[in-house]
VOVEX-747200 format. One record per atom (N, C-alpha, C): residue in one letter; atom name; z, y, x. Coordinates in steps of 0.1 Angstrom, whole numbers, plus 5000, padded with zeros to 4 digits. Example, Ala and Ser with C-alpha at 12.3 -4.5 7.8 and 13.67 -1.06 7.14 Angstrom:
2
aa A, at N, pz 5078, py 4943, px 5132
aa A, at CA, pz 5078, py 4955, px 5123
aa A, at C, pz 5078, py 4967, px 5132
aa S, at N, pz 5071, py 4978, px 5128
aa S, at CA, pz 5071, py 4989, px 5137
aa S, at C, pz 5079, py 5000, px 5129
***
This chain:
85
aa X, at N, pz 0803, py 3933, px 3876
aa X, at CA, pz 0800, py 3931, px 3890
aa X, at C, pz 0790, py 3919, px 3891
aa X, at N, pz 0779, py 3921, px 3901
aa X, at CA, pz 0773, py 3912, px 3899
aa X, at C, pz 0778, py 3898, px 3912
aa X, at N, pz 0772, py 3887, px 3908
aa X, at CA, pz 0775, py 3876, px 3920
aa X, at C, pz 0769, py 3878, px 3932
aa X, at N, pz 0780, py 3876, px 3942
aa X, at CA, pz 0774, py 3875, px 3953
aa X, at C, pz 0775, py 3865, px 3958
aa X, at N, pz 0769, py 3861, px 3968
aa X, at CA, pz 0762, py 3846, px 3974
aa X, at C, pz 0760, py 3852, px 3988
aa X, at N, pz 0768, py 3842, px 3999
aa X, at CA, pz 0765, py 3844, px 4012
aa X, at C, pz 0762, py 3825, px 4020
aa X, at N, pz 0751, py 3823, px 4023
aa X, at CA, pz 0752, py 3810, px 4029
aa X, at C, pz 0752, py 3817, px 4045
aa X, at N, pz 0757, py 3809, px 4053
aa X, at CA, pz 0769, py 3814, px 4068
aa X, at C, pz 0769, py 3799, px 4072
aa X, at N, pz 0774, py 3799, px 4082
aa X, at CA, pz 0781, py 3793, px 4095
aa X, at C, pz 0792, py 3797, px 4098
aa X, at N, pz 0804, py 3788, px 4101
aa X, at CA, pz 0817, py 3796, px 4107
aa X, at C, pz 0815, py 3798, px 4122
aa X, at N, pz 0804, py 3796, px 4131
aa X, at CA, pz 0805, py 3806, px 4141
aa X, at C, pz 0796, py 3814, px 4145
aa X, at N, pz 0790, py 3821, px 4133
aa X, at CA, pz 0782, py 3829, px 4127
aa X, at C, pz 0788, py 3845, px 4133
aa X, at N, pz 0786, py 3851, px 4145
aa X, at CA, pz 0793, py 3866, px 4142
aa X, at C, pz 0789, py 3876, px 4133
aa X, at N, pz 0776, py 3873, px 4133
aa X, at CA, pz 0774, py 3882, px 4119
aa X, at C, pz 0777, py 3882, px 4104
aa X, at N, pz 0777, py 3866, px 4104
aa X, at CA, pz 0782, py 3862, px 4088
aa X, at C, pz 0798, py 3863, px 4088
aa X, at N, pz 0804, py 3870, px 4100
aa X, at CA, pz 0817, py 3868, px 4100
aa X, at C, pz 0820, py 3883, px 4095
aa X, at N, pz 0810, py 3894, px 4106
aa X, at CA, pz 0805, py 3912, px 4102
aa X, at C, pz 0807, py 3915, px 4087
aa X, at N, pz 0793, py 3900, px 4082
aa X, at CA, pz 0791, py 3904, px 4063
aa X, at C, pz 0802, py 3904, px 4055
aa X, at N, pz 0811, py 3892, px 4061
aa X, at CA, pz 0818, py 3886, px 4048
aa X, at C, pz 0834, py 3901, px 4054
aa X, at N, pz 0833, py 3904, px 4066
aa X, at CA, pz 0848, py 3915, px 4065
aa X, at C, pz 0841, py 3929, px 4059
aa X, at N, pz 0825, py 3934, px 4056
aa X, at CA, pz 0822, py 3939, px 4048
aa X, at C, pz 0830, py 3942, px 4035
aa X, at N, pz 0822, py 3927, px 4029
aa X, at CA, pz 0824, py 3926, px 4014
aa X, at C, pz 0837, py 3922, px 4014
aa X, at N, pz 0850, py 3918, px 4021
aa X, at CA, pz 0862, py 3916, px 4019
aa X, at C, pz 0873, py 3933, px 4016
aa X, at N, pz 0867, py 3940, px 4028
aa X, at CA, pz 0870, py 3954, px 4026
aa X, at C, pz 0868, py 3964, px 4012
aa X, at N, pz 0855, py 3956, px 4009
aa X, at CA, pz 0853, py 3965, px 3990
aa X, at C, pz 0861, py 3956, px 3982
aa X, at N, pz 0867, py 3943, px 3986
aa X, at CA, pz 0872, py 3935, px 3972
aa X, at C, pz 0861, py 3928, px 3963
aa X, at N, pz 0852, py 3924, px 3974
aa X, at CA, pz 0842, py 3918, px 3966
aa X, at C, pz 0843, py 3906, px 3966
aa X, at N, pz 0846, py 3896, px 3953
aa X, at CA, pz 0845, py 3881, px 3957
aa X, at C, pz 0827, py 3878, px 3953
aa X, at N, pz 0828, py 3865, px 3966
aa X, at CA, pz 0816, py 3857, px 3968
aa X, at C, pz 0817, py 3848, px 3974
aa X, at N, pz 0808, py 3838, px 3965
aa X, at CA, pz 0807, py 3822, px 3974
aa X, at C, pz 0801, py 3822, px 3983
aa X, at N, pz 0809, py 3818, px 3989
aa X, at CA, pz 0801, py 3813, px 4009
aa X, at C, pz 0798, py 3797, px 4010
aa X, at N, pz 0784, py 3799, px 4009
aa X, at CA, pz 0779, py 3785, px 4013
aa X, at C, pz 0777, py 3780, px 4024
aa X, at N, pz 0787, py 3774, px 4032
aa X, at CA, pz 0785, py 3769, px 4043
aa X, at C, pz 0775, py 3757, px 4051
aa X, at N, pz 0762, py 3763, px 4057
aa X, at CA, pz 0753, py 3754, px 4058
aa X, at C, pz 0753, py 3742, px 4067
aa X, at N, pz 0762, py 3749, px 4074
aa X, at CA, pz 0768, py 3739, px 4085
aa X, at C, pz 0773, py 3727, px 4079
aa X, at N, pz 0781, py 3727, px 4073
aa X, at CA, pz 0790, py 3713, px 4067
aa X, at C, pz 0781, py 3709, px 4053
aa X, at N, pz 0775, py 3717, px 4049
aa X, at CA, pz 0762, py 3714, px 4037
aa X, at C, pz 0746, py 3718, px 4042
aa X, at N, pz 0748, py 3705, px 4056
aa X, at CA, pz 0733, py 3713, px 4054
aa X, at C, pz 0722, py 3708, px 4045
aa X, at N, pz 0724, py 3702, px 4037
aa X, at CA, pz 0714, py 3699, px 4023
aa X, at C, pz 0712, py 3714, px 4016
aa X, at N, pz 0722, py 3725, px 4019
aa X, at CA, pz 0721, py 3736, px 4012
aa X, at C, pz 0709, py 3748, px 4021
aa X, at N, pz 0704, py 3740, px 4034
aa X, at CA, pz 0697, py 3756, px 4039
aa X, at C, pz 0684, py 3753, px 4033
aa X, at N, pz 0681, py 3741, px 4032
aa X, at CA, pz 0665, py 3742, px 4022
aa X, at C, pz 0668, py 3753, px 4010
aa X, at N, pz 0678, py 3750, px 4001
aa X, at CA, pz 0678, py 3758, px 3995
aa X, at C, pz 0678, py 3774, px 4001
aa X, at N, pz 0690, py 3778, px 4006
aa X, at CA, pz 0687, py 3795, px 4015
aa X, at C, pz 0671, py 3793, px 4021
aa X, at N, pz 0665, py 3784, px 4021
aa X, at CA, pz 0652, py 3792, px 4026
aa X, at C, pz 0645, py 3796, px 4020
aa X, at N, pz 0644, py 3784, px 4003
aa X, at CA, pz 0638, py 3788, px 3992
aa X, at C, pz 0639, py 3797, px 3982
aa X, at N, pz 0653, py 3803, px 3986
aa X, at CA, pz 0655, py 3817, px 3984
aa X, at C, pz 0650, py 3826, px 3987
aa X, at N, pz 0652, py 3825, px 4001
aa X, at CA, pz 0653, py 3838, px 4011
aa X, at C, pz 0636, py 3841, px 4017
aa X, at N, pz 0627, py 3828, px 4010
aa X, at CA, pz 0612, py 3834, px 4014
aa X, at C, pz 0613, py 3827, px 4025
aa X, at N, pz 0619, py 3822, px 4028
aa X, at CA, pz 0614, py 3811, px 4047
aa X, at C, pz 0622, py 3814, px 4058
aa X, at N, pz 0631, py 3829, px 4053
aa X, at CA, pz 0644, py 3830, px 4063
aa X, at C, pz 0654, py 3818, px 4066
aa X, at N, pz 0654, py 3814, px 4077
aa X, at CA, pz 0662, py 3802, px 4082
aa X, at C, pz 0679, py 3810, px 4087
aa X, at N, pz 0673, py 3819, px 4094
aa X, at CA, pz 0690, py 3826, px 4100
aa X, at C, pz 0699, py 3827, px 4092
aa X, at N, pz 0713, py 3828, px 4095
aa X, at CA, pz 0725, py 3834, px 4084
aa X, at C, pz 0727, py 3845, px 4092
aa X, at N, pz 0730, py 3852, px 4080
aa X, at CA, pz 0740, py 3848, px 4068
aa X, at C, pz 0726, py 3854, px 4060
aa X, at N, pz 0724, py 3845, px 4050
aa X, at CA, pz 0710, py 3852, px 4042
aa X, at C, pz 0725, py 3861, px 4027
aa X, at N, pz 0719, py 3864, px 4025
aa X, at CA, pz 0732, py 3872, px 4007
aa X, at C, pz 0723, py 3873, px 3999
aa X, at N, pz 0725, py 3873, px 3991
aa X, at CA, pz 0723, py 3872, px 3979
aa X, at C, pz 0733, py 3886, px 3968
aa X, at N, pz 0727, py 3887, px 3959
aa X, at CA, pz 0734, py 3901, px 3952
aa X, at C, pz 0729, py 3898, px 3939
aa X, at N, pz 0734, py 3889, px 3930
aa X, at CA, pz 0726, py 3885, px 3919
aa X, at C, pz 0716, py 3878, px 3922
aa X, at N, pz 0704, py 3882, px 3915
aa X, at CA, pz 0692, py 3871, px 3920
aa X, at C, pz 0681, py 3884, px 3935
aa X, at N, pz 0687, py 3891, px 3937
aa X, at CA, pz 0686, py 3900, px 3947
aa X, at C, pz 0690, py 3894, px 3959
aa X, at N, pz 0678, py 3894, px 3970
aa X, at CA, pz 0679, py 3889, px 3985
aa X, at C, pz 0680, py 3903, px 3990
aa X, at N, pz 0690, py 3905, px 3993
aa X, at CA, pz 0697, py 3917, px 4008
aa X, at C, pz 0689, py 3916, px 4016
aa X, at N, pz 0693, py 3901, px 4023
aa X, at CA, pz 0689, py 3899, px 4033
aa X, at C, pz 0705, py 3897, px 4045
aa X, at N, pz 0700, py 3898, px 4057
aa X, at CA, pz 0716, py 3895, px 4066
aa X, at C, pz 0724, py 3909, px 4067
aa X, at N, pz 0729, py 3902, px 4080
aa X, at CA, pz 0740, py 3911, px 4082
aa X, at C, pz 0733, py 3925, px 4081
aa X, at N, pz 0723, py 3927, px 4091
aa X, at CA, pz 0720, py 3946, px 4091
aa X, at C, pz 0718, py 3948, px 4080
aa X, at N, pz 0712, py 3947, px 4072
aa X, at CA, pz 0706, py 3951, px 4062
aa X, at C, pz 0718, py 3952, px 4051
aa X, at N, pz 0726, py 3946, px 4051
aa X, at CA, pz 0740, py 3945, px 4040
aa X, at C, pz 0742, py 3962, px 4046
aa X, at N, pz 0745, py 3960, px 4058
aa X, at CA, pz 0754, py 3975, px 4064
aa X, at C, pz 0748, py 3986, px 4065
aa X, at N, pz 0732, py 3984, px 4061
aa X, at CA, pz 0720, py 3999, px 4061
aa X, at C, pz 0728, py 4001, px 4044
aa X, at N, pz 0725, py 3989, px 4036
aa X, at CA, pz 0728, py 3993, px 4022
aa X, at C, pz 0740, py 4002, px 4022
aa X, at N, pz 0751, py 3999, px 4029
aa X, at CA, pz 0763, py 4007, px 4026
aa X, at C, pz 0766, py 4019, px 4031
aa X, at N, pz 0754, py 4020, px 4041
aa X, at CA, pz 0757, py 4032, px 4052
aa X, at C, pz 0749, py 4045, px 4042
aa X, at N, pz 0737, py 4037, px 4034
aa X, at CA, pz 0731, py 4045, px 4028
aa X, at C, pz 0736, py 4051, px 4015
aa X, at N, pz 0748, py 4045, px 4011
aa X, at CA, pz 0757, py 4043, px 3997
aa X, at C, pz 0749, py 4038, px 3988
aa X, at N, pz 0738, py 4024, px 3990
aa X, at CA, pz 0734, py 4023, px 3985
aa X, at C, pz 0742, py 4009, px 3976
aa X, at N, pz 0753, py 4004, px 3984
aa X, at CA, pz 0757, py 3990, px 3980
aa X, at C, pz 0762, py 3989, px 3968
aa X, at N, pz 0775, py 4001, px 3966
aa X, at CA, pz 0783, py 4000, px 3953
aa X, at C, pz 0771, py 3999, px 3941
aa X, at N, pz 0762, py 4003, px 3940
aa X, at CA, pz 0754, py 4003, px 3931
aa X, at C, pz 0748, py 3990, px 3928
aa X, at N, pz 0742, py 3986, px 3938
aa X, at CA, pz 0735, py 3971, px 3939
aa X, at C, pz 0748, py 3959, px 3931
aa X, at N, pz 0757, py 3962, px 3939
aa X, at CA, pz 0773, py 3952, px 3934
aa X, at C, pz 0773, py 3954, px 3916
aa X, at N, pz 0776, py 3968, px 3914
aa X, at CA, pz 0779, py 3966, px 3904
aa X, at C, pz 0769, py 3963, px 3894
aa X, at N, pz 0755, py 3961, px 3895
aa X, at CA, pz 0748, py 3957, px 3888
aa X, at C, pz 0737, py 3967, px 3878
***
C-alpha cells in the first residue's frame, strides 16, 4: 500500500469529504494539519505545483490533487489501483 498524505484544515468540508473517503477503504494517512503547522503549506505548495487550497493528497510521491479529483479517481475505479501501488 502505498502512503498517503493529506495536508487539510479542520474546518475544511472537503478535507473532511477526503479523509471519510479514505477512512471507508481503511486507508491509513497522515493528515498534515496546516492550520496548527502552518510552516507546513509552503511545503503543500511545493508539492502540489502552487496549489494553495486543501486538502492537496498525495498517493506516494503522486499529487491526486483535492477533494474532486480523489472522488473522480474512485468513481472511475481508478483509486484501488493508485493505493495499492
Amino acid at each position: 500500500m502505498q502512503p498517503v498524505t493529506l495536508y487539510t484544515t479542520p474546518i475544511c468540508p472537503f478535507c473532511v469529504a477526503a479523509k471519510r473517503l479514505l477512512d471507508s477503504k481503511g486507508v491509513d494517512y497522515t493528515d498534515i494539519d496546516v492550520m496548527t503547522e502552518p510552516e507546513r503549506r509552503a511545503e503543500m505548495m511545493q508539492r502540489a505545483s502552487g496549489r494553495h487550497t486543501v486538502p492537496q493528497i498525495f498517493v506516494g510521491e503522486t499529487h491526486v490533487g483535492g477533494c474532486d479529483e480523489l472522488h473522480q479517481l474512485e468513481r472511475a475505479g481508478k483509486l484501488d489501483a493508485l493505493l495499492a501501488g
